[in-house]
C-alpha positions in Angstrom: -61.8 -60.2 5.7 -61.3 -57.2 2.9 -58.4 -55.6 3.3 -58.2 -51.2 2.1 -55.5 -52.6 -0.6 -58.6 -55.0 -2.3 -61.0 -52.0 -1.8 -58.3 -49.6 -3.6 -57.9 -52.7 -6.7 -61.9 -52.7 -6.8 -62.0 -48.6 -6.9 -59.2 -48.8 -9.4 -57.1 -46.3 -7.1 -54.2 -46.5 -4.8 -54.3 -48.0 -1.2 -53.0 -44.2 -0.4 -56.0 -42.6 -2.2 -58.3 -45.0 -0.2 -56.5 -44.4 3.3 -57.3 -40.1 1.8 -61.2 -40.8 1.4 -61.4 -42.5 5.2 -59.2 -39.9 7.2 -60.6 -36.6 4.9 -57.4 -35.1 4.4 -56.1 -34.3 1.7 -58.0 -33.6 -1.6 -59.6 -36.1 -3.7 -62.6 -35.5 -6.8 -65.6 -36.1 -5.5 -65.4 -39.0 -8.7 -63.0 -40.8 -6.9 -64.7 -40.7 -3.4 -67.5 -42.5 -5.3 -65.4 -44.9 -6.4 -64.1 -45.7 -3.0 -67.5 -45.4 -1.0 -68.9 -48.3 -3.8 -66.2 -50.1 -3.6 -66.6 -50.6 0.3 -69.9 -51.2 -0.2 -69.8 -54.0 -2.6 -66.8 -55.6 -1.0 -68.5 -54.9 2.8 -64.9 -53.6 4.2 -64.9 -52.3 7.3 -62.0 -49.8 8.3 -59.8 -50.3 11.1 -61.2 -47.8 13.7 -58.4 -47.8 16.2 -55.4 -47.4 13.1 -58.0 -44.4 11.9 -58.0 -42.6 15.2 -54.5 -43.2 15.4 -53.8 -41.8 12.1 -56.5 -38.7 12.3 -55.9 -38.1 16.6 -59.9 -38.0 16.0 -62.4 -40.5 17.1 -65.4 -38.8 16.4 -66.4 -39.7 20.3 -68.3 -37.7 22.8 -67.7 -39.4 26.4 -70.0 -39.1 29.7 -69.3 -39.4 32.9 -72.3 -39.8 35.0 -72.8 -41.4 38.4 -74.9 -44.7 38.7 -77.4 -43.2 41.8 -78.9 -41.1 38.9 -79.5 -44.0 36.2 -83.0 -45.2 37.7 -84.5 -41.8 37.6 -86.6 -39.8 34.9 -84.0 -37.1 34.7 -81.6 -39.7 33.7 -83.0 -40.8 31.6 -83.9 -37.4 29.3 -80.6 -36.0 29.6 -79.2 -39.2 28.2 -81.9 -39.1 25.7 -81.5 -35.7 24.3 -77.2 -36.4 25.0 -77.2 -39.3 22.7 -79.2 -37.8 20.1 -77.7 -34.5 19.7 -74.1 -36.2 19.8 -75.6 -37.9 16.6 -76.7 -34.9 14.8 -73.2 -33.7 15.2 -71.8 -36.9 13.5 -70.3 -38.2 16.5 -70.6 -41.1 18.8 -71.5 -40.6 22.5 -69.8 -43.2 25.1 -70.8 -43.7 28.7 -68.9 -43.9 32.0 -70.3 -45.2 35.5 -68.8 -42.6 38.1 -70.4 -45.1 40.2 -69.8 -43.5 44.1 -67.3 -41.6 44.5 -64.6 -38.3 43.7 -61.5 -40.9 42.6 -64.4 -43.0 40.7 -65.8 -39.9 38.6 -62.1 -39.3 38.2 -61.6 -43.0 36.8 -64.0 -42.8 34.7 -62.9 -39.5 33.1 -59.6 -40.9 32.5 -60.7 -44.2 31.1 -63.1 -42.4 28.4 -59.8 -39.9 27.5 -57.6 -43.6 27.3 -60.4 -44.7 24.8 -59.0 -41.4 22.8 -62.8 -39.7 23.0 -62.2 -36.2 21.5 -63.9 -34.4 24.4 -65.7 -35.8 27.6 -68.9 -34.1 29.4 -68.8 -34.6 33.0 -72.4 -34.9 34.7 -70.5 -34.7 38.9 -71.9 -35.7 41.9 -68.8 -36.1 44.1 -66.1 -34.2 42.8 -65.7 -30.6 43.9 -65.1 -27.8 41.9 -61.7 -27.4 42.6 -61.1 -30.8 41.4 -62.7 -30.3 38.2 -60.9 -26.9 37.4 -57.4 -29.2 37.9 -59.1 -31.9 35.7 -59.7 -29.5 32.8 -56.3 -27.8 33.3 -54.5 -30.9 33.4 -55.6 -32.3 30.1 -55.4 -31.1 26.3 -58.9 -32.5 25.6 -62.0 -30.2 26.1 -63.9 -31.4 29.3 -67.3 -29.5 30.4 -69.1 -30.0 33.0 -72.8 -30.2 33.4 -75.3 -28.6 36.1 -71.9 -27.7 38.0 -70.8 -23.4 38.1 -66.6 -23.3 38.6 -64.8 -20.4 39.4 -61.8 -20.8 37.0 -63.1 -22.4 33.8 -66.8 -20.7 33.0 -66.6 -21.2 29.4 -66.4 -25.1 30.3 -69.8 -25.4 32.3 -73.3 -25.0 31.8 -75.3 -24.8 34.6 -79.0 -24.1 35.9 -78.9 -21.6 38.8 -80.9 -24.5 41.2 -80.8 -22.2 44.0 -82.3 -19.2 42.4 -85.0 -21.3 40.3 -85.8 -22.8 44.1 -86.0 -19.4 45.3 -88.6 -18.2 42.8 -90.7 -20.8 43.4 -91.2 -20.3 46.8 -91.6 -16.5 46.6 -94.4 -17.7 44.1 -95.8 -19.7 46.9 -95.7 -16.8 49.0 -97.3 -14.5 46.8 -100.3 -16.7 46.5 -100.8 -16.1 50.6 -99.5 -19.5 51.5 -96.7 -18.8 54.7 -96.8 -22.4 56.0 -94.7 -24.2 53.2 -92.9 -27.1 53.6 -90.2 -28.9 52.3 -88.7 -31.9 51.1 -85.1 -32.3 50.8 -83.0 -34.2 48.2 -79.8 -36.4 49.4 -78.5 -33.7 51.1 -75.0 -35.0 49.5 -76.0 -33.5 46.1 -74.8 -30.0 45.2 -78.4 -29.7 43.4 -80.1 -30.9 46.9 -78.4 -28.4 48.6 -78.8 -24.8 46.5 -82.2 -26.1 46.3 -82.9 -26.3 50.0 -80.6 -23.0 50.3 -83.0 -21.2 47.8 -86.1 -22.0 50.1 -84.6 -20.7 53.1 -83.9 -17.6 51.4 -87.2 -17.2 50.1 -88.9 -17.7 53.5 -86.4 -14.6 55.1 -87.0 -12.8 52.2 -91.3 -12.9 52.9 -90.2 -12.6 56.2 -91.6 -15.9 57.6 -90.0 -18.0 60.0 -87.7 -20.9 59.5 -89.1 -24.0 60.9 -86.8 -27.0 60.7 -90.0 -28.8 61.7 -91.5 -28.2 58.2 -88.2 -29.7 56.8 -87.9 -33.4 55.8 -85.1 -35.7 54.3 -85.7 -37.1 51.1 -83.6 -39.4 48.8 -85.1 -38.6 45.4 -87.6 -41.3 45.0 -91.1 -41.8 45.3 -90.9 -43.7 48.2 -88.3 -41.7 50.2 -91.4 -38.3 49.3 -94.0 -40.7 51.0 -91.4 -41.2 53.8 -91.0 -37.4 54.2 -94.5 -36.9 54.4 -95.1 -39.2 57.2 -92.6 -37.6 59.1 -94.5 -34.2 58.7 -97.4 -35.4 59.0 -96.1 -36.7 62.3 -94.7 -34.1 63.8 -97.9 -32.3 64.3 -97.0 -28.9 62.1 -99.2 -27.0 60.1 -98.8 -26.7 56.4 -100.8 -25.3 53.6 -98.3 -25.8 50.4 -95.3 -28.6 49.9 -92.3 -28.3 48.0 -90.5 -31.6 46.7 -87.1 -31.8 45.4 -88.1 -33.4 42.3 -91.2 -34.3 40.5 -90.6 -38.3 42.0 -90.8 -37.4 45.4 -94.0 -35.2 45.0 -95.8 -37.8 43.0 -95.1 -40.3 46.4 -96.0 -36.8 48.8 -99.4 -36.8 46.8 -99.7 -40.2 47.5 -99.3 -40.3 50.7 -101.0 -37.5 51.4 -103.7 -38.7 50.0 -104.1 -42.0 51.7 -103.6 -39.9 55.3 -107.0 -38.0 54.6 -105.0 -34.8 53.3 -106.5 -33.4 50.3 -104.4 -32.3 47.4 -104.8 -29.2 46.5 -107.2 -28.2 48.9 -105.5 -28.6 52.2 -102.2 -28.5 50.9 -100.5 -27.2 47.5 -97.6 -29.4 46.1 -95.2 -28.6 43.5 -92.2 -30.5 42.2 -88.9 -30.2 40.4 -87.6 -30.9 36.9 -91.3 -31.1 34.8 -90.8 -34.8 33.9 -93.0 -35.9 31.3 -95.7 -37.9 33.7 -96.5 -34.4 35.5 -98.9 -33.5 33.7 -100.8 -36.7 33.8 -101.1 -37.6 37.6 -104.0 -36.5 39.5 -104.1 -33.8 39.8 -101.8 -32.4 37.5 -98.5 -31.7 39.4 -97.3 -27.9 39.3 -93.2 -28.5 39.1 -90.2 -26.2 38.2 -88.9 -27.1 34.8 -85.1 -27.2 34.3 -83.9 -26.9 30.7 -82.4 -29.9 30.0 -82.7 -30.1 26.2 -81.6 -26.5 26.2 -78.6 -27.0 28.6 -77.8 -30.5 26.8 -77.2 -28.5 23.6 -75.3 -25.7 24.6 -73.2 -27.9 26.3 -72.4 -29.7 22.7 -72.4 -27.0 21.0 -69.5 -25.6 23.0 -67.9 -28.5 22.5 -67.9 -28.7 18.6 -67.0 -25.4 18.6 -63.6 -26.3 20.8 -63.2 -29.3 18.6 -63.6 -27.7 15.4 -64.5 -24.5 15.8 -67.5 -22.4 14.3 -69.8 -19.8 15.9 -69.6 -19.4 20.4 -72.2 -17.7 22.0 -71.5 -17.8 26.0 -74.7 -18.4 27.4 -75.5 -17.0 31.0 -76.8 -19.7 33.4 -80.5 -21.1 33.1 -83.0 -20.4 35.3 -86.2 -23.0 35.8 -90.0 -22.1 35.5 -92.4 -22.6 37.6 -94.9 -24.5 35.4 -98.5 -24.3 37.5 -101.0 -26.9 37.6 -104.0 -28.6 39.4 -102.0 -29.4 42.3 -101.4 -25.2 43.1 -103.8 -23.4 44.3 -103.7 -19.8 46.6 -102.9 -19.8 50.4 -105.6 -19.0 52.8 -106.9 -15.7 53.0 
């Protein structure tokens, strides 16, 4: 194996002048860095990643902690998507963490990506409460933000879509198209994004004045599946409605579904929108209506925040994002 002392014989410099050109302190002529950089090259050394980071207290890691009940899922799969590659336009690495099912699990995972010395972690929580991340990012030196989560002590270290008020709107849009029979499906009703988004249909219902009926409310569990299960169960219960709201895009593609195959008509009997615009939306039949949440967008800022703590460079605080209620085939107006 080539050792940094045959590198620094080939280059014709010292080992110190080497060890210089792979940590980026200190100054050295751009001659001599092209020395070094052939020199590696023709003799296929490969530096000593752990004695670097020891040396610089820099790994040039990003690490993510996101629980395993979201992996199987579209959404999942763009945020790591646009994670990953936005990580490597920054020159950085991005690492992942299962917080697999539960609060002392996201918390292990946290703390094993901070022992693997990443420079800053990005926490995607489902079980930890705010409190608990407020202490986390106290606790440690290392910047921590959080994703899709508002805290009350840290705001500069979360992004986070308003769920609750992006759920609202998309009611009162419902609403303003004459429909007043809407109902809804649920996510896991464990979920902090489940719940503001279930909270922000009840508030749009008392704000048209319209009556809550629990009856028009059904469990889902973010799947297809658990949508066509949530239909069933309204359809079985005998209750009029003219629109549906899913939590997410999956479970309205199964609600269409299963709607469908009951005889219901999609959208002429009932209007259906999602949530989170994933990329098949637009392509099912008919074309799904869904709120989009800026992911890219919130992805970005969230890196961005965390270059700028690392090594810092222009901050702009961003308020929170709101999602848009994209309209397709499968919205149409209420009855008359």
């Amino acid at each position: 194996m080539t050792t940094m002392l045959e590198v620094a014989k080939r280059a014709g410099v010292s080992k110190a002048t080497v060890s210089r050109v792979l940590s980026g302190n200190g100054y050295v002529s751009q001659e001599t860095k092209d020395r070094v950089f052939q020199a590696i090259e023709e003799s296929g050394y490969r530096p000593n990643l752990l004695a670097r980071s020891l040396a610089t207290n820099k790994t040039q890691t990003l690490g993510l902690v996101v629980t395993n009940t979201l992996y199987h899922g579209v959404y999942f799969s763009e945020l790591l998507f646009h994670a990953a590659r936005m990580t490597e336009d920054q020159g950085r690495r991005l690492i992942l963490a299962d917080g697999k099912h539960s609060a002392d699990e996201e918390r292990d995972a946290i703390q094993y990506l901070l022992d693997l010395r990443c420079d800053a972690v990005i926490i995607y929580p489902r079980f930890l409460s705010v409190d608990d991340m407020d202490a986390i990012i106290k606790k440690h030196p290392q910047p921590i933000m959080v994703l899709n989560r508002r805290l009350r002590k840290n705001s500069s270290h979360c992004v986070w879509c308003d769920q609750k008020a992006s759920s609202f709107n998309a009611v009162s849009q419902l609403i303003e198209r004459g429909h007043r029979d809407i109902a809804f499906i649920t996510g896991s009703l464990d979920s902090p994004t489940g719940i503001e988004r279930l909270s922000g249909y009840k508030d749009a219902l008392a704000q048209g004045s319209i009556p809550l009926r629990n009856a028009l409310i059904a469990e889902g569990k973010w799947s297809p599946e658990s949508g066509a299960a949530a239909v069933e169960t309204l359809l079985g219960r005998k209750e009029n409605f003219t629109a549906l709201v899913a939590s997410n895009d999956d479970m309205a593609i199964g609600a269409i579904k299963k709607l469908h195959d009951s005889g219901v008509r999609v959208p002429e009997q009932v209007s259906v929108i999602g949530f989170d615009d994933i990329a098949i939306a637009p392509h099912v039949i008919p074309a799904l209506s869904s709120v989009r949440i800026p992911v890219t967008e919130m992805i970005k800022e969230t890196i961005e925040r965390l270059i700028f703590m690392l090594d810092g460079g222009d901050f702009h605080y961003h308020p929170p994002f709101l999602g848009e209620l994209i309209a397709r085939d499968s919205l149409i107006s209420g009855p008359a």
